[in-house]
C-alpha positions as CSV (number, residue, x, y, z in Angstrom):
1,X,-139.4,-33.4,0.0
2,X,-135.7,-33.0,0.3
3,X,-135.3,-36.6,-1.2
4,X,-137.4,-35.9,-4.1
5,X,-135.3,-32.9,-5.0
6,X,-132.1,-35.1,-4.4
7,X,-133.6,-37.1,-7.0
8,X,-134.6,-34.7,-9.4
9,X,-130.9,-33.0,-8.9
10,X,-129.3,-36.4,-9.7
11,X,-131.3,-36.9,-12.8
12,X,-130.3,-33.3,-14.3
13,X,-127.2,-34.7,-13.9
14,X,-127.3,-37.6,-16.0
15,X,-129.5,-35.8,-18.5
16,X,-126.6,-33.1,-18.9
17,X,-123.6,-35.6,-19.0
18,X,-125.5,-37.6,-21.8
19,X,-125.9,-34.9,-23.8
20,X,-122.7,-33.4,-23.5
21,X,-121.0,-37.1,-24.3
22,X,-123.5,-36.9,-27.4
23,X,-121.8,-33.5,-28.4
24,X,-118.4,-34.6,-28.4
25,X,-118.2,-37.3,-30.6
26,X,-116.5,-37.0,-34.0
27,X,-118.3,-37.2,-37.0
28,X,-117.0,-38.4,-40.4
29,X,-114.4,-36.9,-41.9
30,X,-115.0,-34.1,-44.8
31,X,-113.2,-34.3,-48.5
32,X,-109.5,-32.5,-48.2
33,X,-108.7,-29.0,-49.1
34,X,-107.4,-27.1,-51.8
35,X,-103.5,-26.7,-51.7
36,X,-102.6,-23.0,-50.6
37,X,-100.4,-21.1,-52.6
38,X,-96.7,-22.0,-51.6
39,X,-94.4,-18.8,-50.3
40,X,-91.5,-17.2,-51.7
41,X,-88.2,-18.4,-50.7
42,X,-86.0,-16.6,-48.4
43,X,-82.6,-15.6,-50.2
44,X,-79.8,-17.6,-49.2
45,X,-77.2,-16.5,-46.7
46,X,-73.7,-16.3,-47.2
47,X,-71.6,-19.3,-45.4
48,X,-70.0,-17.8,-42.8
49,X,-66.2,-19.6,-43.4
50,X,-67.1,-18.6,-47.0
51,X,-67.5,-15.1,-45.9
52,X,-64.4,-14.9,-43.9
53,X,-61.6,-16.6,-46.2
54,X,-62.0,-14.1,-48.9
55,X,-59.7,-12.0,-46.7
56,X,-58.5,-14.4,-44.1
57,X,-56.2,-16.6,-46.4
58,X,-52.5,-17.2,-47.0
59,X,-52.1,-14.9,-49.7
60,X,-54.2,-11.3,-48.1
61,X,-54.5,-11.3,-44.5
62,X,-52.5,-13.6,-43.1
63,X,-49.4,-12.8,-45.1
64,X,-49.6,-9.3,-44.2
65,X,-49.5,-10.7,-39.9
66,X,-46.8,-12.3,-40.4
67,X,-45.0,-9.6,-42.3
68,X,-46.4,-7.4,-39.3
69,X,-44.4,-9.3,-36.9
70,X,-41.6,-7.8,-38.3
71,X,-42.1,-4.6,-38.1
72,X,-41.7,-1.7,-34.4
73,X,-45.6,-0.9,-34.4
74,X,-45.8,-4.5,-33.8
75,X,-43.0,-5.2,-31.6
76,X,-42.1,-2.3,-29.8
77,X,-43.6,-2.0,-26.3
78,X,-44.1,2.0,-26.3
79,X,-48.0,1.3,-25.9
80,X,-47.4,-0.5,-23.1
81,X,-44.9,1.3,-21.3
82,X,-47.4,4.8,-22.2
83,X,-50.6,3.2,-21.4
84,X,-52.9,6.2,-19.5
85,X,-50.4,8.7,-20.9
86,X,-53.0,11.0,-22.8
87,X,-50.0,13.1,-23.8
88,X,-48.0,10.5,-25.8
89,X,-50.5,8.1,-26.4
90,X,-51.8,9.9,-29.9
91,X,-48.6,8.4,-31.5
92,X,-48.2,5.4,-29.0
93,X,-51.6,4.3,-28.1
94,X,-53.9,2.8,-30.7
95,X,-57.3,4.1,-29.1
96,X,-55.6,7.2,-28.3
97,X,-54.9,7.9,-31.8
98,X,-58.5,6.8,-33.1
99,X,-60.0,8.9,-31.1
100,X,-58.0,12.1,-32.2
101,X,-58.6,11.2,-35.7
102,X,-62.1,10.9,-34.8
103,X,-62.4,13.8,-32.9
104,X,-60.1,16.4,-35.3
105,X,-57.8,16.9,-31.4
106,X,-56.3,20.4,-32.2
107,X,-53.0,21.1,-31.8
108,X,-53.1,24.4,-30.5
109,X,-51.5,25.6,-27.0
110,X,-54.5,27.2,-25.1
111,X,-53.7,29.7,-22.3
112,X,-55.3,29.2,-18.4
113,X,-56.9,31.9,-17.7
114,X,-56.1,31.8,-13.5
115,X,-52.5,30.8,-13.9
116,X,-51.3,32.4,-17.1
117,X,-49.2,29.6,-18.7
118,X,-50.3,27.5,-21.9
119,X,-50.8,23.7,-22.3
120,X,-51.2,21.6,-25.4
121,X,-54.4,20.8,-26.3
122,X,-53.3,17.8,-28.8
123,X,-54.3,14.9,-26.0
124,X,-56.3,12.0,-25.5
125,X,-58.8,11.2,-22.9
126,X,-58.0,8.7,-20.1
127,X,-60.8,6.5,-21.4
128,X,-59.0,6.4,-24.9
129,X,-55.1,6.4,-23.8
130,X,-54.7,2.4,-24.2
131,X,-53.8,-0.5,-27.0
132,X,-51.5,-1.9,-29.2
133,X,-51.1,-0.5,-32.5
134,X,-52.9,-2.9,-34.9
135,X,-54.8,-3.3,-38.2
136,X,-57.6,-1.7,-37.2
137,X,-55.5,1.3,-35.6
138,X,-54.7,2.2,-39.7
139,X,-57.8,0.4,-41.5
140,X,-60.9,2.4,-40.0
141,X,-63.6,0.3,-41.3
142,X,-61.9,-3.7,-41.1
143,X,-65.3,-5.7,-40.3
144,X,-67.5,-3.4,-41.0
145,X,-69.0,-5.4,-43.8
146,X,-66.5,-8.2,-43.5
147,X,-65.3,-8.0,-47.1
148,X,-62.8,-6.5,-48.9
149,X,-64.3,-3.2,-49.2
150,X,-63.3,-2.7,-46.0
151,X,-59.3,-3.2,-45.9
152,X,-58.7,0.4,-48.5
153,X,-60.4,2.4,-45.9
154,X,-57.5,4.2,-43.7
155,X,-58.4,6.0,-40.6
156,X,-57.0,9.8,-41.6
157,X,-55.4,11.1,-45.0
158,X,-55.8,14.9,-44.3
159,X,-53.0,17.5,-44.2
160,X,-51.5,17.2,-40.9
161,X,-51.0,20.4,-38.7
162,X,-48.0,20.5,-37.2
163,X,-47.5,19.9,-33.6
164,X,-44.4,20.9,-33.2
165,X,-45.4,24.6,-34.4
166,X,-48.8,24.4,-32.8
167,X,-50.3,23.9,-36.0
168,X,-48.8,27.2,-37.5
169,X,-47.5,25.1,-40.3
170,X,-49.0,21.9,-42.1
171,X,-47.4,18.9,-43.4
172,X,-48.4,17.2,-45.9
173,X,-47.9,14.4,-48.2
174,X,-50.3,14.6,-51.6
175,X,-49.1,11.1,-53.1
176,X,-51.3,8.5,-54.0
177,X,-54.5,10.6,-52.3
178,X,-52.5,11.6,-49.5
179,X,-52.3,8.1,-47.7
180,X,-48.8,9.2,-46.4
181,X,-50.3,11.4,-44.1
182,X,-51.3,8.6,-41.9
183,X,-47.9,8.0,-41.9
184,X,-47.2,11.9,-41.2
185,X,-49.6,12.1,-38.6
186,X,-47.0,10.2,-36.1
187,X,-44.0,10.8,-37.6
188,X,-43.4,14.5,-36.7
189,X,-41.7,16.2,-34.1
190,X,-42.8,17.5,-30.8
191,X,-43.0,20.7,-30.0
192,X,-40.3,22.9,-27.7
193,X,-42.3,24.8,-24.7
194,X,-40.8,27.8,-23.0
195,X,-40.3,26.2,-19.8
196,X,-39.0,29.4,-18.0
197,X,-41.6,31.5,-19.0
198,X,-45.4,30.3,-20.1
199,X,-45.1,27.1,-21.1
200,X,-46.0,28.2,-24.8
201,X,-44.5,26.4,-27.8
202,X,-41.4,28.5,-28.4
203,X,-41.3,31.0,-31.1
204,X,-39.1,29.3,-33.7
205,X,-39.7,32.4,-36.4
206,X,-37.7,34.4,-33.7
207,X,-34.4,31.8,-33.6
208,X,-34.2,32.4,-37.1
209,X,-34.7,36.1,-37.3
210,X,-32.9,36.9,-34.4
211,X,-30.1,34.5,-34.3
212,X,-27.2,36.6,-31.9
213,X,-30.0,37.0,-29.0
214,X,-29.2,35.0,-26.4
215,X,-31.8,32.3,-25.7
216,X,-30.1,30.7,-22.6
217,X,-27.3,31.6,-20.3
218,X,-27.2,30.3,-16.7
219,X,-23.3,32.0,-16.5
220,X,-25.3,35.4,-15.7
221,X,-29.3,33.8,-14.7
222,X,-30.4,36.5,-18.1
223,X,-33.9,36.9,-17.8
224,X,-34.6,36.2,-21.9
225,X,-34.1,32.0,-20.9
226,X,-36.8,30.3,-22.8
227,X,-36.2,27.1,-21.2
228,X,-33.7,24.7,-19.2
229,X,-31.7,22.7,-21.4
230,X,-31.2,19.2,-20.1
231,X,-29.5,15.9,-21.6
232,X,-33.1,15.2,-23.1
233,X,-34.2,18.1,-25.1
234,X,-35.1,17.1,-28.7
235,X,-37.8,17.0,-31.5
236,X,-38.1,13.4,-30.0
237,X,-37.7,10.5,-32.8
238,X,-40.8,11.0,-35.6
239,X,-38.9,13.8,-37.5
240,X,-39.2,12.1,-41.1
241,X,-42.7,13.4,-41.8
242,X,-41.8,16.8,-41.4
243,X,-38.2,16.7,-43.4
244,X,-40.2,15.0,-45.9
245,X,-42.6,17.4,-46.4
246,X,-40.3,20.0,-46.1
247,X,-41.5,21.7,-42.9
248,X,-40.5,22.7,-39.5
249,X,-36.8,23.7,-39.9
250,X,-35.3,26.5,-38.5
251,X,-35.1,28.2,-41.7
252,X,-32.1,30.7,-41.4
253,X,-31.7,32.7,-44.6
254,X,-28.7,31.6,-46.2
255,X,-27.1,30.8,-49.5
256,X,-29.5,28.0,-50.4
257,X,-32.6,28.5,-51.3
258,X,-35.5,26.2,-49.3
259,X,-37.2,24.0,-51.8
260,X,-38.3,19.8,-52.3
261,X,-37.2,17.6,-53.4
262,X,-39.2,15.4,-56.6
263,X,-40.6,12.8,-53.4
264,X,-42.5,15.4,-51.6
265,X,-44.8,15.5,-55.0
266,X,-45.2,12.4,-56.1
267,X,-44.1,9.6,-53.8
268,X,-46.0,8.2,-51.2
269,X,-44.2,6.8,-48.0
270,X,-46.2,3.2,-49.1
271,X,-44.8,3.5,-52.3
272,X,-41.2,3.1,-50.4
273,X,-42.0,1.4,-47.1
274,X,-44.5,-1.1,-48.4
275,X,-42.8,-2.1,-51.3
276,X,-42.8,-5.6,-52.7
277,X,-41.1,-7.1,-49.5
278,X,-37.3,-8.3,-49.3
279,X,-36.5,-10.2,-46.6
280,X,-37.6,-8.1,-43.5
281,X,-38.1,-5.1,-45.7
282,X,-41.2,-4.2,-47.4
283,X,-45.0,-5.2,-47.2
284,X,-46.2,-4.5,-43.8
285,X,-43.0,-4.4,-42.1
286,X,-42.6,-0.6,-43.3
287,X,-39.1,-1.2,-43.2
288,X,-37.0,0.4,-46.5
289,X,-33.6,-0.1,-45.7
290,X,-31.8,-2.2,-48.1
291,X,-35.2,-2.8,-50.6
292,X,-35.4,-0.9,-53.8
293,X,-38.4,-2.6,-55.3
294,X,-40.3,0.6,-54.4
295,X,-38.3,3.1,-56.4
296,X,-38.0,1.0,-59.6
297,X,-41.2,-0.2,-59.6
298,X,-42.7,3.2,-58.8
299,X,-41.5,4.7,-62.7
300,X,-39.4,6.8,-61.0
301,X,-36.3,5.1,-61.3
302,X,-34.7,2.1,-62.9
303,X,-32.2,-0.3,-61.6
304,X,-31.3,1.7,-58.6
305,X,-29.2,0.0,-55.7
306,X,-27.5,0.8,-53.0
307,X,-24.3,1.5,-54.7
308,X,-25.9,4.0,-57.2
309,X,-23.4,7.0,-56.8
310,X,-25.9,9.4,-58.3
311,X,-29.0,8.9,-56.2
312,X,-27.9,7.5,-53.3
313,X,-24.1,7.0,-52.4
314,X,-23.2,10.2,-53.2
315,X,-26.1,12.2,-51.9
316,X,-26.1,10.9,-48.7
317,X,-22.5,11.3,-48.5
318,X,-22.8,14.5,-48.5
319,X,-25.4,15.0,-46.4
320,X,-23.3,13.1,-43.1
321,X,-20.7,15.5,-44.1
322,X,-23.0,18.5,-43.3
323,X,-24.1,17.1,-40.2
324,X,-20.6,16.5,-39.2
325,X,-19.9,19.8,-40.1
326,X,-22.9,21.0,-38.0
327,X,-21.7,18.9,-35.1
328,X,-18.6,20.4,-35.3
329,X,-19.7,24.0,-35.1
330,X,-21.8,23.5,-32.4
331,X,-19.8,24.5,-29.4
332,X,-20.0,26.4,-26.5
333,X,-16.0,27.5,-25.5
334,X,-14.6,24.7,-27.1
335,X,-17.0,21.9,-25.8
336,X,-19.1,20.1,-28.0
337,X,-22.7,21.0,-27.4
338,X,-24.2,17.4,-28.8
339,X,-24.3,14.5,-27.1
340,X,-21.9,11.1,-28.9
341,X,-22.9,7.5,-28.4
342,X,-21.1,4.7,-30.2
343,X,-23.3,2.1,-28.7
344,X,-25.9,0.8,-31.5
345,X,-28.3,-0.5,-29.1
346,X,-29.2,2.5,-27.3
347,X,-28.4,5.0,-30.3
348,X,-30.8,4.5,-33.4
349,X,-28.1,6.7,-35.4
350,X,-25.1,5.1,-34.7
351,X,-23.0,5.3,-37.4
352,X,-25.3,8.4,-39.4
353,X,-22.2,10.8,-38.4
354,X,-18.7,9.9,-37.9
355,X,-18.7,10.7,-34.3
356,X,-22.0,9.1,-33.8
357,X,-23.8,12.0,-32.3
358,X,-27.3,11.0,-30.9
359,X,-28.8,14.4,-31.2
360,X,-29.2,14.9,-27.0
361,X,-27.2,17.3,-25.6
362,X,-23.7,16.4,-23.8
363,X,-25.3,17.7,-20.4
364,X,-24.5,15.9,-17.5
365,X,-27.1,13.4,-15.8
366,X,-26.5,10.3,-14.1
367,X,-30.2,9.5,-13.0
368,X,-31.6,6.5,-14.8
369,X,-34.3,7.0,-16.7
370,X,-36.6,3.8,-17.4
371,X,-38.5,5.3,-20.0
372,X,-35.4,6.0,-22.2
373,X,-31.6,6.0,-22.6
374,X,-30.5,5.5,-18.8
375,X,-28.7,8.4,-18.4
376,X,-26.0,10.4,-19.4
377,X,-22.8,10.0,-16.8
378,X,-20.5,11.1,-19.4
379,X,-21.9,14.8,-19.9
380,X,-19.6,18.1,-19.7
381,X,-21.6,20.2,-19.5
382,X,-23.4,21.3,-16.2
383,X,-27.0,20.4,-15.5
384,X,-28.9,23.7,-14.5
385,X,-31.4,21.1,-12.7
386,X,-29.7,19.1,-10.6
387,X,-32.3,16.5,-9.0
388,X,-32.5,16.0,-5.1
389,X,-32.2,12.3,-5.4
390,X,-28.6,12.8,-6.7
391,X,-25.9,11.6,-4.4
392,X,-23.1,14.5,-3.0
393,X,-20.4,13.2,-4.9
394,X,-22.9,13.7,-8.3
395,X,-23.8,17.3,-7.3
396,X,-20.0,17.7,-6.8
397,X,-19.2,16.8,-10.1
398,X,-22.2,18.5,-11.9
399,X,-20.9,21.9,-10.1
400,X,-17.3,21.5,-11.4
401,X,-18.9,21.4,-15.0
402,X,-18.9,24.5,-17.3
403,X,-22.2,25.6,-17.4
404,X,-24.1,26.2,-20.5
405,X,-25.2,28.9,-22.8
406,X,-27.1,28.7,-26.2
407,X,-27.7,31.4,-28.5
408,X,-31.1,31.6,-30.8
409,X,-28.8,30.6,-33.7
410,X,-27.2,27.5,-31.5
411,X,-31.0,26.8,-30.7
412,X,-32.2,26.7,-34.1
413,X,-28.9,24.7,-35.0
414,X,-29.4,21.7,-32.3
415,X,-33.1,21.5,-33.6
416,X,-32.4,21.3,-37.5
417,X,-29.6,19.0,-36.8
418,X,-31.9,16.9,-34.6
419,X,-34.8,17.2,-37.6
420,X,-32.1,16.0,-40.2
421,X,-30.4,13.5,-38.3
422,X,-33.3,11.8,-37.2
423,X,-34.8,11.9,-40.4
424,X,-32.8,8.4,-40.6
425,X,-32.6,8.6,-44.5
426,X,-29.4,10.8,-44.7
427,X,-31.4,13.1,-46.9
428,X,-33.0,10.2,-49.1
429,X,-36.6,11.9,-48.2
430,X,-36.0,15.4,-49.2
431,X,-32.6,15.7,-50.6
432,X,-33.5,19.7,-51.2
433,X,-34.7,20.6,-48.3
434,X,-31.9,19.1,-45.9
435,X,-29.5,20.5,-47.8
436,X,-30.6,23.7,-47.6
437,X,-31.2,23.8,-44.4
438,X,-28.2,22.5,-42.7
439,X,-26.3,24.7,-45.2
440,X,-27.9,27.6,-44.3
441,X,-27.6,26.6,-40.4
442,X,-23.9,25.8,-40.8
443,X,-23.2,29.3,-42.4
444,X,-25.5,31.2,-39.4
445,X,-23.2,30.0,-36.7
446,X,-19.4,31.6,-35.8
């Protein structure tokens, strides 16, 4: 029995694999197709090299980096030497200054609560407080759609607020749209904090109303000191935005009346500092000094040069006068209050008064200081902070020194002459309002 099912089982076998070897051969082939309809074409994509040389060519891009190399916000190594400084790194820091842009970073003073003193609140974030100024620190949107469209674009144009006045006054620069307030937006000063008391920004209305108080005096340790003067004390170096929009003077009532000048109105600092470029001046080296192609090409003026007596030999002639004058008045029982520095490399005024004043104060202080000019060995005036790390023979000398006392009206005058000095253009920016104001100062003080 079990054989005859073997057999049966067997024969299934070779039923099924016949049949299944029947199934699977290929018949004749049918008549071919109709032709489907053929699709629409894809649009055609821009070659990327294409793409990229409408900017990136001798004559656009690549002339303005090389004219970059010529110019401090290339060279200079402030982002470097600031890098994690949240403080300074708004002005020094690429990132830093995006993100305050981005982020509309007040620049109010805000009180703590637990400890009663004041900080500034115009900062960046640690994340943020790194890089190299660069094209895209000015040019917001460079690569956003890789053409042209995107080089116009700058990262802020709005009125600044000032800094230096906790934003109690605005500077700003309506030319051309406002594009010199990205300018502005660095180049202003920093503000003075009341060291010796809350560590607000000092109340600059009061040096000009109140210009007999005293506002320092370490002969007699008078409880109205607003702060310790040291070699160092200064608007800093960014003071051209604010002479040239006529802002944050110490405006003593005086004989002159405080006004612009014509620039303020209707000249940009582009129109000036980019100008058609002259050897290393011009273009995107946003230097001016020595090119003209700016003024007479702006409809403003026509054929002016550097020995024009009317609009510039003159005026700034009498502008160093004023600021020699200043200088001059500014003592405190016969000894001159600002600091003098021949040397051109470490004094960016050299030669903007006759006895080269650098606009610090002639206060002793023989620590180097890597961040800035070494030190000041040659002061006369005693330092009211003498540091620990100072040998004997320094403190010696330091307490031999007269010490120092400032009234609000010496105050006021160290900052305007600071504001005007460091202004660099001897008045060029704001003719009117320099005048005024170190006329007015000169005629405050005894």
């Amino acid at each position: 029995m079990k054989k005859n099912l073997f057999a049966i089982g067997i024969g299934f076998l070779l039923i099924g694999a016949s049949i299944f070897s029947a199934c699977t051969k290929e018949g004749p082939m049918g008549p071919a197709g109709t032709n489907g309809t053929n699709g629409t074409n894809g649009t055609n994509g821009t070659d990327g090299t294409a793409g990229c040389i409408t900017c990136h060519n001798p004559t656009t891009v690549d002339l303005v980096a090389t004219q970059y190399e010529l110019s401090k916000h290339s060279y200079g190594e402030a982002s470097t030497s600031e890098a994690g400084n949240t403080g300074c790194g708004p002005c020094h820091e690429s990132e830093a200054f995006k993100y305050v842009c981005a982020n509309n970073v007040p620049v109010t003073f805000t009180k703590n609560a637990t400890t009663g003193k004041y900080s500034n609140d115009y900062a960046s974030i640690p994340s943020a407080a790194y890089g190299a100024i660069s094209c895209g620190t000015c040019h917001s949107s460079i690569h956003s759609t890789y053409g042209r469209t995107d080089l116009p674009a700058l990262t802020t144009v709005a009125p600044v607020k000032s800094t230096m006045w906790a934003g109690a006054q605005t500077l700003d620069a309506p030319a051309d749209g406002g594009i010199g307030n990205l300018c502005v937006k660095c180049h202003q000063p920093r503000p003075f904090t009341a060291s010796l008391t809350d560590g607000n920004v000092l109340d600059y209305n009061a040096l000009a109303t109140n210009p007999t108080a005293i506002f320092y005096d370490s002969t007699t340790g008078a409880t109205t000191n607003k702060l310790v003067p040291g070699y160092r004390t200064h608007t800093h170096y960014g003071t051209a935005g604010a002479i040239y929009t006529g802002k944050c003077g110490i405006e003593f009532s005086g004989s002159v009346v405080y006004g612009n000048s014509t620039h303020t109105a209707v000249a940009s600092c582009q129109d000036c500092h980019m100008a058609d470029i002259t050897g290393k001046a011009g273009g995107h080296s946003f230097f001016a000094a020595g090119n003209f192609n700016g003024c007479n090409k702006s409809g403003c003026h026509t054929g002016l040069t550097a020995s024009d007596p009317t609009h510039w030999v003159n005026p700034r002639a009498a502008v160093k006068t004023l600021l020699d004058n200043l200088a001059a008045k500014l003592k405190e029982n016969g000894v001159e209050i600002l600091n003098r520095n021949p040397d051109a490399t470490t004094n960016l005024w050299a030669g903007k008064t006759t006895n080269n004043y650098d606009g610090y104060l002639n206060i002793y202080d023989p620590v180097n200081n890597p961040s800035g000019p070494a030190n000041n060995p040659g002061g006369t005036f005693r330092n009211p902070s003498p540091s620990s790390s100072w040998t004997a023979a320094q403190k010696a000398l330091n307490a031999s020194f007269p010490k120092i006392r400032l009234t609000n009206a010496q105050m006021g005058a160290i900052i305007n002459f600071q504001l005007c000095m460091r202004d660099y253009s001897l008045g060029i920016h704001n003719n009117k309002y320099t005048t005024a104001l170190l006329t007015n100062t000169i005629a405050i003080l005894p």
